[in-house]
ZAMARGU-4260 file (C-alpha; in steps of 0.2 Angstrom, whole numbers, plus 5000, padded with zeros to 4 digits):
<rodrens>
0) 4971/5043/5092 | 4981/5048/5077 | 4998/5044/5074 | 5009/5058/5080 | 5012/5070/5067
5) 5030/5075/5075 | 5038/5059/5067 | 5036/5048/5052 | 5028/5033/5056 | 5034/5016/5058
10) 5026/5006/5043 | 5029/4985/5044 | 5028/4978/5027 | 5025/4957/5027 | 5026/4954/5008
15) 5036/4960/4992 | 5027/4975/4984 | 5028/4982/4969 | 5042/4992/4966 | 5033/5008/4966
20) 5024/5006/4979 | 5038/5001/4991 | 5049/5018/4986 | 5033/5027/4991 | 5032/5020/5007
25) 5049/5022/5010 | 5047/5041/5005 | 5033/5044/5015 | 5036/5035/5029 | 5049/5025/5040
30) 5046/5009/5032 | 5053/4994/5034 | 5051/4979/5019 | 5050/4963/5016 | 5066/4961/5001
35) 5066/4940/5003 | 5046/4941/5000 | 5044/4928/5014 | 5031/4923/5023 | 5034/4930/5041
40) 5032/4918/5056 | 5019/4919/5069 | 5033/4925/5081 | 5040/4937/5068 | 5021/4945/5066
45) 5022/4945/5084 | 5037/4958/5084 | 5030/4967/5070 | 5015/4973/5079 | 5023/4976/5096
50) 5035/4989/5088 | 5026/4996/5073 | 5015/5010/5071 | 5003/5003/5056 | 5006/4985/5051
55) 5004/4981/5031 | 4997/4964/5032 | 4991/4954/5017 | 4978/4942/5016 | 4991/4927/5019
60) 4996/4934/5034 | 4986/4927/5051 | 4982/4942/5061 | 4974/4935/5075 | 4968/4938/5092
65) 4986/4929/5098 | 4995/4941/5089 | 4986/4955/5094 | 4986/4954/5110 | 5004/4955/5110
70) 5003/4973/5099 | 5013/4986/5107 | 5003/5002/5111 | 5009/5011/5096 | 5001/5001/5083
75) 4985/5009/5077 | 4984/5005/5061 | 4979/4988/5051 | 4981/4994/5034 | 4980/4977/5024
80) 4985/4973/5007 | 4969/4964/4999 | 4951/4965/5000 | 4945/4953/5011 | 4948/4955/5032
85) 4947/4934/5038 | 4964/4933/5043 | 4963/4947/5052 | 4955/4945/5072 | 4941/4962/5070
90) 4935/4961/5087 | 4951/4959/5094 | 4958/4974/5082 | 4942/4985/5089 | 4945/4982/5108
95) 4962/4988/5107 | 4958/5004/5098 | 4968/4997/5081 | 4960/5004/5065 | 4959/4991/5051
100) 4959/4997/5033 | 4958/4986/5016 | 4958/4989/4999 | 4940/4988/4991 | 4935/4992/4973
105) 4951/4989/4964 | 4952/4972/4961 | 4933/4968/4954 | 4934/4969/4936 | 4954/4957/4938
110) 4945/4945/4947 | 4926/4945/4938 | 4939/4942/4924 | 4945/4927/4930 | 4927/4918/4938
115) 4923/4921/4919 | 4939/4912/4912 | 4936/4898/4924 | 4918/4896/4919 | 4925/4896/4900
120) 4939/4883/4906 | 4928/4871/4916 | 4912/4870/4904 | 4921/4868/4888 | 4937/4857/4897
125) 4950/4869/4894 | 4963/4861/4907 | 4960/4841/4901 | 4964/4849/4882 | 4977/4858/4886
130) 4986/4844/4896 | 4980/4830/4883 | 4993/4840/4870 | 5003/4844/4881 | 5010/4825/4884
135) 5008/4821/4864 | 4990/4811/4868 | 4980/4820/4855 | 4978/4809/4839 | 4966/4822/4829
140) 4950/4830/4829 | 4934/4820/4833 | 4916/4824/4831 | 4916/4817/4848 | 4931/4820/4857
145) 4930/4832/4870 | 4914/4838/4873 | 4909/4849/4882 | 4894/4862/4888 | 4888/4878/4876
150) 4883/4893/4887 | 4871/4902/4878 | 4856/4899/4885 | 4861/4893/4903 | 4858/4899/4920
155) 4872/4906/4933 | 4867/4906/4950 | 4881/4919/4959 | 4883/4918/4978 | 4888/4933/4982
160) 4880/4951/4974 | 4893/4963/4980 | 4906/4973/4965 | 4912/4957/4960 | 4897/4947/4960
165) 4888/4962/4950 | 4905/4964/4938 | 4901/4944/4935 | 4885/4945/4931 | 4890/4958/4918
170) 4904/4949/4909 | 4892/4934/4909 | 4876/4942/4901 | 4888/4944/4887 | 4890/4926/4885
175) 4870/4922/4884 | 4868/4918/4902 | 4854/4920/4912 | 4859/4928/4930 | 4851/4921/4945
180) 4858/4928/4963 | 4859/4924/4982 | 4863/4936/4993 | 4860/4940/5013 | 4851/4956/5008
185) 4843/4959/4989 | 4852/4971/4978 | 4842/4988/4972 | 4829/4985/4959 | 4839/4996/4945
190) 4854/4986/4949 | 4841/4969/4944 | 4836/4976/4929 | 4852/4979/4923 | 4856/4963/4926
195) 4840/4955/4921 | 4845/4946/4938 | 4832/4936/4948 | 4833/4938/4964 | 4831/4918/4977
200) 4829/4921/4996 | 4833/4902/4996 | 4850/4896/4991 | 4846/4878/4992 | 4831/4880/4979
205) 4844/4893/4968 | 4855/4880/4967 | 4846/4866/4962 | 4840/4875/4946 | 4857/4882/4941
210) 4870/4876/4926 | 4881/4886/4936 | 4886/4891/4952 | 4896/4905/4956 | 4905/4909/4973
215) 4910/4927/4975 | 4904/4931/4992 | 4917/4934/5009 | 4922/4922/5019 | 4914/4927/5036
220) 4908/4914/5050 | 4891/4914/5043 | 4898/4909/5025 | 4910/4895/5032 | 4905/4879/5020
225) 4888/4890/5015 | 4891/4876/5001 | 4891/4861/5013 | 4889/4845/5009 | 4869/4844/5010
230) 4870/4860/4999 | 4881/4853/4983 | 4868/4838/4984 | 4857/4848/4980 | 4865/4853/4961
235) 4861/4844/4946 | 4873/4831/4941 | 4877/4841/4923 | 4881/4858/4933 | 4898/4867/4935
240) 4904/4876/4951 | 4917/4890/4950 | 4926/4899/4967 | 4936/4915/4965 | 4931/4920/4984
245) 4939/4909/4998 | 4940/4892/4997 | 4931/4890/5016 | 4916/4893/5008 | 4914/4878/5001
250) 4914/4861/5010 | 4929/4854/5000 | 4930/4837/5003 | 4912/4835/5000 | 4915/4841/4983
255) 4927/4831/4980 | 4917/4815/4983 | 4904/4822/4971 | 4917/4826/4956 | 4925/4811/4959
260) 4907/4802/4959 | 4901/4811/4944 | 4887/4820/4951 | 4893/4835/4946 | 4903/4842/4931
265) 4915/4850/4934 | 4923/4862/4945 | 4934/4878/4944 | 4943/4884/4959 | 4955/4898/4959
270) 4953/4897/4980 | 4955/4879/4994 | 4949/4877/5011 | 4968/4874/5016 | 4979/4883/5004
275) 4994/4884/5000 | 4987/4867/5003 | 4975/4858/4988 | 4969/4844/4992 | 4979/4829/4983
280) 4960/4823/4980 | 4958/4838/4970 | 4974/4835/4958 | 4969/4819/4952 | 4952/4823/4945
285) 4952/4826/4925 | 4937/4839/4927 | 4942/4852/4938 | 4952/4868/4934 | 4965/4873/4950
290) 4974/4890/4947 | 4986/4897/4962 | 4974/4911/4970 | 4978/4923/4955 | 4961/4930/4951
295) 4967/4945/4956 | 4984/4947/4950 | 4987/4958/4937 | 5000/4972/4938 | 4987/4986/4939
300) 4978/4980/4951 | 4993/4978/4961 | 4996/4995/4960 | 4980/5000/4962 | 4977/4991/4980
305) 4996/4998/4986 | 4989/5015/4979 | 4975/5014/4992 | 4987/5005/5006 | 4997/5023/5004
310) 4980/5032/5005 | 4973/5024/5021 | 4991/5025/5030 | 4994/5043/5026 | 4974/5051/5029
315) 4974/5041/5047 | 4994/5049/5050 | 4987/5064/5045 | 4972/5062/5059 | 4957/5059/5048
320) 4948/5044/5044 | 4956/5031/5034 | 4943/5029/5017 | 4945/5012/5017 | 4939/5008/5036
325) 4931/4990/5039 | 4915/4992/5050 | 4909/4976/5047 | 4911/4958/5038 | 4894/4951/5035
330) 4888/4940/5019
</rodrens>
């Protein structure tokens, strides 16, 4: 059932958004925000869904079958603030008749943007540099000092075809890769040859062939540590791995031993099994690259995913069908 039409609707808000988009919700509907930008508590998450009519989650926010079976009977409406759906109990949401929306599309090019910076970063050591001048270390220029990997002429395996995977595979053609993809269901042929992508059933034999690997699918129970320990074996020891999805994906203390044991070369993570948690392994490897979870922070795309927040939220109080519906989470 749709929200009644006779009164404005009571939107929860978990996170600071951007400003534009906050007056619009308070415009549109009876909105309540989040000023201190504070995480909310389990039990606060608990009072938000037993008196809201849609709940605006973000992907931080652990909506799960707990929580939800707590929801008042006026909450309809999920309408997250992110792309991926993992912290958010879907079976749960379904049983109880509770939409879920998310915010698709927006943030592919902001985050192939950054997979590609990490790649840049982590082949040609952009983080030791950078940290090597920033304590007065560097002495001068060396023909050896340094070194790093040229990318023309490798091959990128992507885990992952979806927008951002494709958006990837895009950016890195540009560079003189050669594009290699996994992916539960194989992408339509004019979408290969645009990409002069070859397509591996296998992962385990994609992976052992590749210079680098790149993680861009959801985190899903089928994709929890896809890249487990027997998988990352598997790599050659002068490859590099980058992961701007979900840091579950990867079996994280495995690839620590591995970095840390040199069979591999270096690493790029934008995401952690744990986080705001990184592994205190992780900081005290010289080749790895760790950014805050920011692949897809950009003003624009801010905006952009509130745009469609606003979207799915007034279509569904409207009593249609939210565009941005999530059916189904499957790799």
């Amino acid at each position: 059932m749709p929200i009644s039409s006779k009164k404005k609707p009571l939107v929860i808000v978990t996170r600071k958004l951007p400003d534009a988009i906050e007056t619009r919700l308070m415009e549109l509907f009876d909105t309540r925000l989040n000023a201190e930008d504070k995480p909310l508590t389990s039990a606060q998450l608990v009072e938000a869904v037993k008196s809201a009519d849609v709940l605006v989650p973000t992907v931080t926010d652990r909506i799960d079958s707990r929580v939800l079976s707590q929801a008042g009977p006026r909450l309809k409406l999920i309408a997250s603030f992110g792309t991926g759906v993992d912290h958010i109990d879907l079976d749960t949401a379904r049983q109880r008749g509770i939409t879920v929306t998310n915010t698709p599309g927006v943030l592919t090019e902001d985050t192939a943007d950054m997979t590609m910076a990490l790649v840049l970063a982590t082949a040609r050591r952009m983080g030791e540099g950078e940290r090597i001048v920033r304590a007065s270390q560097w002495t001068g220029w060396s023909p050896t000092a340094m070194l790093g990997a040229r990318l023309l002429g490798k091959r990128m395996g992507i885990v992952g075809m979806g927008r951002i995977g494709q958006a990837v595979a895009r950016r890195a053609r540009g560079f003189g890769l050669a594009i290699h993809y996994h992916n539960r269901k194989r992408v339509h042929g004019e979408i290969e040859r645009e990409l002069e992508a070859t397509y591996w059933e296998s992962l385990d034999q994609m992976l052992a062939r590749m210079d680098i690997v790149s993680v861009n699918c959801p985190h899903t129970p089928a994709t929890f540590h896809l890249l487990s320990a027997r998988r990352l074996k598997l790599m050659k020891p002068t490859a590099i791995i980058v992961n701007t999805a979900r840091g579950e994906v990867i079996d994280e203390n495995a690839l620590v031993r591995m970095l840390k044991a040199g069979e591999l070369a270096g690493a790029g993570l934008d995401v952690y099994e744990h986080e705001p948690q990184v592994n205190p392994k992780l900081l005290e490897l010289e080749r790895v690259v760790l950014l805050p979870h920011m692949g897809s922070a950009t003003l624009e795309g801010r905006i952009d995913m509130g745009e469609k927040v606003l979207i799915n939220i007034k279509t569904f109080a409207d009593g249609h069908k939210p565009p941005d519906r999530v059916l189904a989470t499957m790799f």
